[in-house]
Each structure stands twice: as C-alpha cells, then as structure tokens.
C-alpha positions as a printed Julia matrix, in Angstrom:
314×3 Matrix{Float64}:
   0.0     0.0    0.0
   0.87    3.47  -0.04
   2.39    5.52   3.0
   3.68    8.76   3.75
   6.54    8.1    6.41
   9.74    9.96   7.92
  12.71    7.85   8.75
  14.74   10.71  10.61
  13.85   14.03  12.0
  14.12   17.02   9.74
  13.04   19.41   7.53
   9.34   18.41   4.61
  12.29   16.83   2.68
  12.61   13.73   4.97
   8.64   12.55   4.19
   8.67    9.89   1.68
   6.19    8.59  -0.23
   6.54    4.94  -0.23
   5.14    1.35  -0.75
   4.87   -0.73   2.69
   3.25   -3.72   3.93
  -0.82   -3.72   4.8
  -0.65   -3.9    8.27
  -3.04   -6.75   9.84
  -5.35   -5.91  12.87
  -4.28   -6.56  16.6
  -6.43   -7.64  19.34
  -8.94   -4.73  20.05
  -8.12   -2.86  16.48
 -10.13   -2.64  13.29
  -7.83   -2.17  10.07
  -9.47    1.02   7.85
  -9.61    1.79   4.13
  -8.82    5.33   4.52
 -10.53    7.81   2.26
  -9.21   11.14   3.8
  -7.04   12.0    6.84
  -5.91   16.0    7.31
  -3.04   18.27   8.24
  -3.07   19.87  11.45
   0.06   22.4   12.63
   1.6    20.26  14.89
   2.32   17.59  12.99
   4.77   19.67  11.71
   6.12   19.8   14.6
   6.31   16.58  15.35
   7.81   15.91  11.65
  10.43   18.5   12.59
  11.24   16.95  15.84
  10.1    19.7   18.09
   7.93   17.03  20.06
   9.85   14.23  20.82
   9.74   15.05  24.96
   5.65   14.8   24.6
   5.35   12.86  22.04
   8.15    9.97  21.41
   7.5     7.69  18.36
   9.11    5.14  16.97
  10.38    5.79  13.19
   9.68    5.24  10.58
   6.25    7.24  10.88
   3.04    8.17   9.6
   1.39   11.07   9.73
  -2.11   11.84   9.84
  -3.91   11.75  13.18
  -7.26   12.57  11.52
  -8.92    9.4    9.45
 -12.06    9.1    7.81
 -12.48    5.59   5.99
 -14.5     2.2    5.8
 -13.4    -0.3    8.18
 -12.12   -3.4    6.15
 -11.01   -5.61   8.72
 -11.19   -6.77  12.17
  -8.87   -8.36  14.65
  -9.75  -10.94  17.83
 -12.12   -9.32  20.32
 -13.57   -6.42  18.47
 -17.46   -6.35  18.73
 -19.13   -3.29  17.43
 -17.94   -2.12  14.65
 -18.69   -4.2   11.24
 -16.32   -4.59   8.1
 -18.01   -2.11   5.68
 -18.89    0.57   8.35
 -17.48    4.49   7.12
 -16.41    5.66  10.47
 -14.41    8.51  11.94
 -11.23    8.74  14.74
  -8.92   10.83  16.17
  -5.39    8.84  15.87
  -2.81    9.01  19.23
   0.18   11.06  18.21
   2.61    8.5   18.6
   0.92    5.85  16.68
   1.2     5.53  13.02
  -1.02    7.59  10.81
  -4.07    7.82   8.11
  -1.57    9.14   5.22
  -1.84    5.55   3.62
  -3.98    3.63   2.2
  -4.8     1.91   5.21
  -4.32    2.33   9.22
  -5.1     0.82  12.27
  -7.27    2.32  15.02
  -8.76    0.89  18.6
 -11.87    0.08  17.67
 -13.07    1.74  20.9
 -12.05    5.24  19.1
 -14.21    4.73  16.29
 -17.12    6.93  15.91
 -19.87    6.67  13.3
 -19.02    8.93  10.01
 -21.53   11.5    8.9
 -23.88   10.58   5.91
 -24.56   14.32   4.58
 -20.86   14.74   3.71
 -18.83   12.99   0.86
 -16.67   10.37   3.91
 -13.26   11.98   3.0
 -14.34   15.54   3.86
 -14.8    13.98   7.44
 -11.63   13.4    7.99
 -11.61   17.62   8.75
 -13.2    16.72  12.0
 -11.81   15.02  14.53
  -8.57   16.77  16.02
  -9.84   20.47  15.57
 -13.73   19.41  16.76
 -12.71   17.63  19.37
  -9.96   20.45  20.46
 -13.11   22.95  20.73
 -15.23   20.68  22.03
 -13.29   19.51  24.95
 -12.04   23.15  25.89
 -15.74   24.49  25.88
 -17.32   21.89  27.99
 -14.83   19.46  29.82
 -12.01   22.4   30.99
 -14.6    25.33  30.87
 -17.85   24.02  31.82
 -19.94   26.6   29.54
 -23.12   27.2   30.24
 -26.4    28.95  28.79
 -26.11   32.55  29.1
 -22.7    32.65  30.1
 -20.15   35.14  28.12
 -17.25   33.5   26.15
 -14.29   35.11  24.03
 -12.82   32.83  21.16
  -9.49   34.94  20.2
  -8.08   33.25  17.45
 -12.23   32.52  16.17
 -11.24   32.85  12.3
  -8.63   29.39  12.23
  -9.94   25.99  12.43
 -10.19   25.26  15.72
 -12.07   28.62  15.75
 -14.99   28.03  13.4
 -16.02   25.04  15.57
 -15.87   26.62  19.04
 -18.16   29.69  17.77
 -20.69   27.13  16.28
 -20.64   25.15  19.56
 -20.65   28.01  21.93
 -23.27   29.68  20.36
 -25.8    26.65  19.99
 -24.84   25.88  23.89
 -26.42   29.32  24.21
 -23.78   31.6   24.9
 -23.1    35.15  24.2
 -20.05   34.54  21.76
 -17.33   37.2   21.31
 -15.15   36.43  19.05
 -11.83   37.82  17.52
 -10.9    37.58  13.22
  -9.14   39.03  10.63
 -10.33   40.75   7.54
 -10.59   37.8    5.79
 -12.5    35.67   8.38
 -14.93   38.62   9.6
 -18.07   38.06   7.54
 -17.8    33.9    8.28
 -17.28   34.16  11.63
 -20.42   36.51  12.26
 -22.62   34.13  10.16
 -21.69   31.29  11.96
 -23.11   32.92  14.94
 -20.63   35.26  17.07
 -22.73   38.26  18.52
 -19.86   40.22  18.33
 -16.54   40.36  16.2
 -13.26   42.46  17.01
 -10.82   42.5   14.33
  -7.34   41.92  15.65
  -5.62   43.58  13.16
  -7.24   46.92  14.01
  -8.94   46.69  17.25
  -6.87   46.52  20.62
  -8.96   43.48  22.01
  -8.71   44.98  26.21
 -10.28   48.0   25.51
 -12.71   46.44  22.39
 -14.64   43.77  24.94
 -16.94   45.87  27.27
 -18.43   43.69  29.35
 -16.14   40.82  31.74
 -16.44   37.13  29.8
 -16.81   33.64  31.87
 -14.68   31.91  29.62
 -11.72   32.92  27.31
 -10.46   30.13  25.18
  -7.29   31.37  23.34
  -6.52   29.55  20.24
  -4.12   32.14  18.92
  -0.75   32.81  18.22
   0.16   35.62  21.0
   3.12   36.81  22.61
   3.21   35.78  26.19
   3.08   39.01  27.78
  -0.23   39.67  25.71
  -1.66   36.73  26.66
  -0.93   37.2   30.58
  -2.51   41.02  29.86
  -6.34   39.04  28.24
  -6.53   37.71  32.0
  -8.3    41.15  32.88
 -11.18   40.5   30.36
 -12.36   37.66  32.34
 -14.96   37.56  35.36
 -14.42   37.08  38.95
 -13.9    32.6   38.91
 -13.64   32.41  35.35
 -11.46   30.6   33.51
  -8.8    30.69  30.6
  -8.46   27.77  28.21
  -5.3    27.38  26.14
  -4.45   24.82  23.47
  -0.52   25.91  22.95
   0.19   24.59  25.88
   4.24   25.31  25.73
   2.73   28.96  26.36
   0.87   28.35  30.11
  -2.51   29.66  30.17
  -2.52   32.59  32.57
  -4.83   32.65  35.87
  -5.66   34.92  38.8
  -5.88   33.18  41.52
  -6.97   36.13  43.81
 -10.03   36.47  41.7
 -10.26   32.72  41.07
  -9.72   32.52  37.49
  -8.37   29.29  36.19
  -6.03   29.22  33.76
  -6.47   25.55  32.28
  -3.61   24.48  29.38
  -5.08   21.27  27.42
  -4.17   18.53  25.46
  -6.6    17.19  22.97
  -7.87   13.62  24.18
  -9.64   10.9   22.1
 -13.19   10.53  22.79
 -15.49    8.26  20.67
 -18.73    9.25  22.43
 -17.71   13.46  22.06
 -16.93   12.64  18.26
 -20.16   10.64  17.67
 -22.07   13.73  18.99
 -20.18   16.17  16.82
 -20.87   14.16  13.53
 -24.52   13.96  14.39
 -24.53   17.57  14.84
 -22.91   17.39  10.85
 -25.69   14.98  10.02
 -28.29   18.12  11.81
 -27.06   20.7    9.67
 -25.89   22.02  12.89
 -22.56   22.01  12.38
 -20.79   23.19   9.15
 -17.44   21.44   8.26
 -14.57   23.57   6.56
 -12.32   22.39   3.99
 -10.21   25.4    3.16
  -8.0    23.3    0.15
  -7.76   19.39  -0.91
  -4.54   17.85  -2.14
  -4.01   14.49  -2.73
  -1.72   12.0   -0.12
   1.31   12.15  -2.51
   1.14   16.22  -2.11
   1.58   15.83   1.91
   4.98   16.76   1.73
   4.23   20.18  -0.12
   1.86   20.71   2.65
   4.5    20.46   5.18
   6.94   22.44   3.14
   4.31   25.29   3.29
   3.41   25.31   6.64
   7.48   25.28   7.86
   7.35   28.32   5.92
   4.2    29.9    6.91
   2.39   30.77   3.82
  -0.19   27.5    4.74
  -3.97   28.55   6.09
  -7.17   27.16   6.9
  -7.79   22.99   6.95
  -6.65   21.38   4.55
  -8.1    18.04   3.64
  -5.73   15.58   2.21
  -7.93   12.32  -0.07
  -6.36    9.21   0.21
  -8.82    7.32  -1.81
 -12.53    8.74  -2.73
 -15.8     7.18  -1.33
C-alpha cells in the first residue's frame, strides 16, 4: 500500500512517499480503508522533531492523526464495529497515521461517520472538533447565558468553538481578521473584534466567563487578556508550551489542554454534521502524494485554513 513516512527528523524533505506492507489488525483494532485524513500544525512539529519530549515515536512514521475511511477488517475481540462501516477517529500522536492507504485504530475510538458529507471531507473533524469541544465543555464548563471570548475565532479550531458556543447558548465574542470577519459573524458570534485593528482589552466591554485562546500571542499579551475575564472564570489554552494565565486572587483558572480521544464526544459532533448544525470547513484538498508540499508550506508559513488531504474517494 501506499504511505507517507519519515525515517529521521528534519526538515518536509525527509517525508517519503513509499510502498509498505498492509498492516493486519491486533487484538482490540479494526484495520481502515482510509478515504481522507488531514493536516493539522503540529504535525509539523512533530515531523520536525520539536515534540519528541511529549510525544516519542518510533520511526519510521506516519502522519495523519485525523482518518475518515471504511473499516475493512477486524482483529480478535472487536465487537461493534462491522467490516463495511465508514467511520471517523482521532489517531494518538505516537501511533502511526491515516496518510496511507490503510491504518489501524482501537476500535473503541471509532465513531460513526456523517452521511450528509462525501466520507473523505470527514476526515476535517476530529482533532480540531474535538480540540473545541473539549475546551468548551470538559475544561470550561460553559453554560447557557454565560459570556465566552474565542481569540483566534477565524482558524480551524475557531470556526467550531463559535458554532458550539453559540448553539450551547452563549453570548459569543469572538476575535478575526479581515478575511475571516463576515464567516465568523454568520456562523453565529454576537460580536466580532478584528485583531488587526482593534486593541482586544479596551474592544470587549463587558467581563467574559470563559476565554479560550486559540491564537498565536506573545506571552506578555496573553498574561494582559486575564483582565477580560470575570471574577472565577477561567482561561483555556491549546498551545500549551505557552501556560494559560490565571488569577488566583479572583479565582480565574487558567487551564492548558491537550486534545484527548473521545469516541462518544466525536459521535455527537458528527450527528450535529448529520443536523445541519454544524458546518465542516475544507479550506483546500490535495491528494496524499502532495503531503509533503503541505508540510513544506506550513514550515514556511504561507499554509492557512484545513486542509483536507484524499487518500482514496468514497
């Protein structure tokens, strides 16, 4: 089959595109035909070997911690899921990836794929839905009519929190550039500060419960958003080699999380697909042997939005 795999640390050059053995199901693991898996930032990081204290792998390895596929084998013990089944999962780090033509995943990580969607666009989902969820309602515990500040609401993580917040029924403040503006208003923020413009402290009136940054800010900037939040509030970060800043005088928590596999959370979000209440974003497709370019962008930071990479279409 085809794989994407590094053999060293390094720069996009090391990813090769290769021809490996299938790989054959363990106990407890379903083997799937993968149609679409995605690029998320820190896989570059991982490629690059910025990660290795957090994340230690054996090489050679596969990216792609995203799948979307149909399940085309099973090994001893699994009950549940069925050969033929399109399902979704978010992939451990240190695990090989979906950028093949097959991968294997616990079966107790599978969750169903949606039906409204072509299966490979799917594979958008899992990492950056689950991020949003998780920070909204394990680490922040939002709540109707609470006030919550996205900063960073135009990348992908983004565009999910705002949709979840604001069907959760918060007041949803939310910071964009030019470009993202108009999308992140129509998917529901009540108000919109442009960064690039606006200095966020003095542009957010009233205190917020919940601030989840998902932005790229300069430590002392972050530290200075602690004074938008409400007496035992609470910060949510997802860079979590920049500490979330608290105030523990006023009790407000400053929470730094790690994105955690959750069948049962992902199921719910692809329902919410399959509702029309949740709008996937596919900001470019490339095909698995392009992966590398991908990389090669993002080291150099001219790469944006989700990009969806099709391993094999549905």
């Amino acid at each position: 089959m085809r794989a994407i795999r590094f053999h060293q640390y390094g720069g996009p050059e090391v990813l090769r595109h290769e021809d490996v053995d299938v790989p054959n199901p363990s106990r407890g693991q379903v083997r799937v035909r993968v149609a679409g898996t995605s690029f998320n930032g820190v896989e570059n990081n991982i490629r690059a070997g910025r990660m290795q204290g957090p994340m230690p792998m054996a090489l050679p390895h596969t990216p792609g911690v995203d799948v979307a596929g149909v399940v085309d084998a099973l090994g001893p013990g699994v009950e549940g899921p069925a050969v033929g089944d399109a399902v979704v999962a978010f992939l451990p780090f240190a695990t090989d990836g979906a950028a093949a033509d097959h991968v294997l995943v616990e079966a107790a990580s599978l969750a169903p794929a949606p039906t409204s969607v072509p299966l490979a666009e799917a594979a958008v989902l899992p990492t950056v839905g689950l991020t949003a969820y998780q920070a909204l309602f394990v680490h922040a515990d939002l709540r109707r009519g609470q006030r919550v500040l996205v900063n960073g609401a135009g990348g992908a993580v983004g565009a999910y929190a705002v949709q979840l917040a604001r069907a959760a029924g918060a007041h949803v403040v939310a910071t964009a550039g030019p470009t993202g503006r108009d999308r992140v208003r129509a998917l529901g923020a009540d108000e919109v500060v442009d960064h690039t413009t606006t200095d966020l402290l003095t542009a957010v009136g009233n205190p917020v419960d919940v601030l989840l940054n998902l932005a790229p800010v300069d430590p002392a900037t972050y530290a200075s958003l602690v004074a938008l939040v409400a007496d035992d509030g609470v910060v949510v970060g997802t860079t979590v080699w920049m500490p979330a800043p608290s105030d523990e005088p006023r009790g407000v928590r400053g929470v730094d999380m790690y994105v955690e596999s959750d069948a049962a959370q992902l199921a719910e979000l692809t329902a919410r697909v399959d509702r029309d209440e949740l709008r996937l974003f596919v900001t470019e497709r490339v095909a698995l042997e392009d992966l590398p370019d991908v990389h090669a962008r993002a080291e150099a930071g001219t790469l944006s939005g989700k990009v969806l990479v099709v391993v094999a279409q549905d």
